[in-house]
C-alpha positions, 0 to 999 in steps of 0.5 A: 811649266811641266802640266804632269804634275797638277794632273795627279790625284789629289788634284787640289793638293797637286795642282798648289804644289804644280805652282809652289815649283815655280816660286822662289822660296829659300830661308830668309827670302820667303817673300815671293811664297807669302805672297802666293799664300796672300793671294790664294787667301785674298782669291778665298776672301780669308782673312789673315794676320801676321806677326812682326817676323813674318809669321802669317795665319790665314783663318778659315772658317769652319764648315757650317754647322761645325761652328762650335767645334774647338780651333784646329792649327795646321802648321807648315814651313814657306822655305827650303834646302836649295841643292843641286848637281847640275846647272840650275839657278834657282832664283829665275828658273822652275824646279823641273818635276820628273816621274820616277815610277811610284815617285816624284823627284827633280831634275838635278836639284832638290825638289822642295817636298819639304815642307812644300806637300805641306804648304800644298795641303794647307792651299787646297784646304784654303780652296775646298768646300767639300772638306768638314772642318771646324775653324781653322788656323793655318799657320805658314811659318818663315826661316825653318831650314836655317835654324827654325827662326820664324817659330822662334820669333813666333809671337805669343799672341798669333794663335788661338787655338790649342790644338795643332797639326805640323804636316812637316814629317816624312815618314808615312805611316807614321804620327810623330810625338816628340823630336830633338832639340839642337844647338850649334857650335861656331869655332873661329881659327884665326889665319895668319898669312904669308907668301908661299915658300919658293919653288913649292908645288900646290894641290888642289884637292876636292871630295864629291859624289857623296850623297849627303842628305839631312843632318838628323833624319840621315845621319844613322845611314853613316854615309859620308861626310866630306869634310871629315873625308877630306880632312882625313885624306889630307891629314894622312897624306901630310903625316907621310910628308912631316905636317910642318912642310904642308901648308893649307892655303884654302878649305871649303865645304858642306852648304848648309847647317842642317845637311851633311857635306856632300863636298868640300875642297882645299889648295895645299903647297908642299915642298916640290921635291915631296909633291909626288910622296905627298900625292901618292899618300893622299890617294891611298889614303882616298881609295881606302876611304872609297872602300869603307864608305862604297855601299853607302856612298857608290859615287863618291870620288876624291880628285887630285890636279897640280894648280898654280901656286895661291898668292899666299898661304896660312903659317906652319902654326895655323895650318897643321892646327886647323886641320888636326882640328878638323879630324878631331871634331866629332860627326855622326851618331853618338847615341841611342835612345833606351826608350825609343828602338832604332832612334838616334838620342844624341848626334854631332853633324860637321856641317860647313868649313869656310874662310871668312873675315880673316878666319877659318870658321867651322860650324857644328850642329847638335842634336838630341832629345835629352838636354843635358846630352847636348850641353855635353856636346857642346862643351866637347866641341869646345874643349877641342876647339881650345886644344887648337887655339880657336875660339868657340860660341853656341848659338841657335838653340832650340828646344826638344818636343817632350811626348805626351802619349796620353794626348786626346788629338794622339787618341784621335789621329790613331781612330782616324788612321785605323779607320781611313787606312787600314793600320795601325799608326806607328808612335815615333820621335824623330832626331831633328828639330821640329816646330812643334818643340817652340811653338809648344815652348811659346803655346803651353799646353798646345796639342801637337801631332805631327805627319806627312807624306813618304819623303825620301833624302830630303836637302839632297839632289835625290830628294822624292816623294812617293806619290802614292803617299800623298793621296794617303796623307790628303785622306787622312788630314781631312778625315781627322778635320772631320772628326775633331769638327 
């Protein structure tokens, strides 16, 4: 392991994360990192307890002579995005950590910056003795990535203070009171297969090089999605053709709910007569698309290669149906806020495409503040699923975080940050799903605040973190845990 980065300040903190590179964390097969959670509390001779999905509270006891302050909750998420541009297995190798001038990023992959710095901070405070602090619950929550299912299934009882610090955001400078909740929509095309036509000429097609990034926090950089990029291109290029001799014999893209596609692929048999005009079609259509989306999307690129005909291809209903589908289904902003200046309200992601059980399915994820927004959504999603003969369910719901800028531990956090840094803190919401909205939902009542470090592209390849910032973030958790002590 690279020894650079336990030798950044603050060393407690760096050291926890220098050793978080090496375990494997992804969502739903968080067991390795409980386990180092387990041990460093076993090590600190903490005590600990755990809900039946896996939840689990290490209680620290407060500095003596702070006994009788009220319980403080830190909160952080044990998993992350895996993505990656280059050869790397995740499950038996390291992130590899590389110094970026003022950043830390990874060679080729993600770096597990979120919420891993939040995992850190909460290690470190596990560690020290030199930090003031009232007694403590520190909160380690599961399945955050794939849909915020750990703080779903949080129990009711796991907790018992009322007063909680999710260090799960990544933008300095910042203290975030509400975000938005989410719902996401599964369509299902049914496929019907035959034998490819004879004599007839397939593509393969593929869109890469786009950026992608999180679904909530980057969707107002209208970078592109390559679903809908390659869908597009496709289309236009099947339309020069007549959509009936085009038939689509696989698509696939995006990895994740919660990430924009970065890429996404597809075979297409066309009669080989108009194979040249279908191809000539589809690369306009794909340089024009390079041109719109070049400043947010440099080293996007669409490739294009004869390939050998597939065993089978799906029927002249289902193939033009699925992709007039995929054109139509919304992706990107939809909203402002009227409250908030420059915050997303409401936003559709088009996150996967893939074939499964006989079907195409497709995965959508909505989010926004307002409920009704979402609902609204949802039904629209629905509607166009209908027009194409697919099925439709929502599922993973998860509640909003409402603001409450009346908050004592707001008023607290605002001290504490003029004080220790200087400025003034800026008051926001932010268009993703936060735990804090179910872990409010559960907890009537809890205080939440939420910060963190400067993070930068998160679930992307390009993901860093600001060093500076950390060290920042560090001070400011433990002088708040002072003064609410």
């Amino acid at each position: 392991m690279t020894t650079f980065v336990s030798d950044l300040e603050p060393k407690a903190l760096w050291r926890r994360f220098d050793e978080i590179l090496a375990v494997y964390r992804p969502s739903k097969g968080e067991e390795a990192m409980r386990d180092h959670v387990l041990a460093v509390a076993a090590a600190a001779g903490l005590e600990h307890r755990r809900d039946e999905a896996g939840n689990l509270v290490v209680a620290k006891p407060a500095t003596p002579g702070r006994e009788g302050a009220p319980v403080t909750v830190l909160q952080a998420h044990l998993d992350m995005v895996y993505e990656k541009d280059v050869e790397h297995d995740f499950a038996t190798q390291p992130i590899v950590p590389v110094r970026d001038g003022e950043y830390l990023k990874a060679r080729g992959t993600t770096l597990g910056s979120d919420n891993g710095i939040g995992v850190a901070a909460m290690l470190a405070l596990i560690d020290s003795r030199e930090v003031v602090h009232g007694p403590l619950e520190l909160l380690f929550t599961l399945d955050e990535e794939s849909g915020l299912t750990g703080a779903g299934r949080l129990s009711p009882d796991l907790l018992t203070g009322r007063r909680l610090l999710n260090l799960d955001t990544e933008e300095e400078g910042a203290l975030y009171v509400g975000c938005a909740g989410g719902l996401g929509s599964r369509l299902t095309v049914p496929l019907v297969r035959h034998a490819p036509p004879a004599g007839a000429a397939a593509l393969a097609l593929a869109a890469r090089g786009f950026k992608g990034g999180h679904s909530g926090v980057d969707i107002h950089l209208q970078r592109g999605n390559a679903i809908k990029l390659l869908a597009r291109a496709l289309h236009a290029a099947a339309s020069a053709v007549e959509d009936a001799s085009v038939r689509l014999a696989s698509v696939r893209g995006g990895s994740a709910h919660n990430a924009i596609p970065r890429e996404a692929s597809a075979t297409v048999v066309v009669p080989a007569e108009r194979a040249g005009e279908f191809r000539a079609a589809f690369e306009r259509e794909a340089q024009a698309i390079l041109d719109e989306y070049r400043p947010a999307d440099p080293d996007a690129r669409f490739e294009v290669a004869a390939t050998d005909p597939p065993a089978e291809v799906w029927d002249l209903a289902t193939s033009p149906a699925a992709l007039r589908l995929l054109v139509a289904l919304p992706h990107g902003v939809a909203s402002w806020s009227y409250d908030i200046p420059d915050l997303v309200e409401t936003s559709t992601t088009l996150a996967t495409v893939a074939e499964r059980d006989g079907a195409l399915e497709i995965l959508l994820s909505s989010r926004s503040s307002v409920a009704s927004a979402i609902r609204a959504r949802a039904r629209r999603i629905r509607a166009l699923a209908g027009l194409a003969g697919a099925a439709a369910a929502e599922e993973g719901g998860y509640p909003g975080w409402k603001p409450n800028l009346e908050s004592e531990l707001l008023a607290a956090l605002k001290r504490v940050h003029r004080r220790e840094l200087g400025a003034e803190p800026a008051i926001k919401a932010i268009h993703a799903g936060l735990e804090c909205g179910i872990i409010g939902e559960k907890y009537p009542g809890m205080d939440m605040i939420s910060f963190g470090p400067q993070i930068e592209f998160p679930h992307s390849p390009g993901e860093r973190v600001r060093i500076a910032s950390v060290g920042r973030f560090w001070k400011l958790l433990t002088a708040v845990l002072a003064e609410l002590a």
